[in-house]
N, C-alpha and C positions, 0 to 999 in steps of 0.2 A: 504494500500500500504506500503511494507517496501521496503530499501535501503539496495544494495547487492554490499558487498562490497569483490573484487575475485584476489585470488592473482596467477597467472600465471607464466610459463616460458618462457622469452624471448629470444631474442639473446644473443650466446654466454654465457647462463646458467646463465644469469643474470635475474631477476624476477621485475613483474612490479605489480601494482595496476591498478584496474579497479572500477570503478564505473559504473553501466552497462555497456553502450557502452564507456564510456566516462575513456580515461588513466587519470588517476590520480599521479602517481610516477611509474617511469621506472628504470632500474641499478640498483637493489637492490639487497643485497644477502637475503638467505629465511627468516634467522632471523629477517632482519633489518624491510623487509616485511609486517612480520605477527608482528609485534611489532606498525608497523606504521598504519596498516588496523585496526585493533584492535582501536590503539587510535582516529584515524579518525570515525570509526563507534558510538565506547563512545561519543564521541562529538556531532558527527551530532543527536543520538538520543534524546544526554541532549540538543542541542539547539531547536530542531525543533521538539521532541516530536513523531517521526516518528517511529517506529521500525528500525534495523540495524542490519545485521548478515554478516559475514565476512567467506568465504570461500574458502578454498587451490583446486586449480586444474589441475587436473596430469594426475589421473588415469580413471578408468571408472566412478566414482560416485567423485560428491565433499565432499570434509571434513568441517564440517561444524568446525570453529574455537573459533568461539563466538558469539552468540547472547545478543543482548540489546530489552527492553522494548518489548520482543518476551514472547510470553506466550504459 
């Protein structure tokens, strides 16, 4: 099982995190985003040993951003 970590656009072109179903940080701009999902997925891999990938969503297919302890 890994943790997917999806970084979305909100209201008013502001971007949020998600951790499946679960918001994690709302009102973000993209950079602040994908700076903060990144360091969140690092973390949660290095605590818990889980895999972790981190994914931008927009368009037709997701961008994958980064993966941790993914092989």
């Amino acid at each position: 099982m890994k943790s997917v970590y999806s970084i979305c656009e909100g209201e008013g072109r502001q971007w949020c995190i998600t951790l499946g179903q679960q918001l994690v940080r709302s009102q973000l701009c993209p950079a602040a985003a994908i700076q903060l999902a990144r360091r969140l997925a690092r973390e949660h891999h290095h605590v818990t040993g889980v895999p972790a990938r981190v994914e931008f969503l927009g368009g037709k297919m997701a961008i994958v951003l980064g993966s941790y302890g993914v092989q």
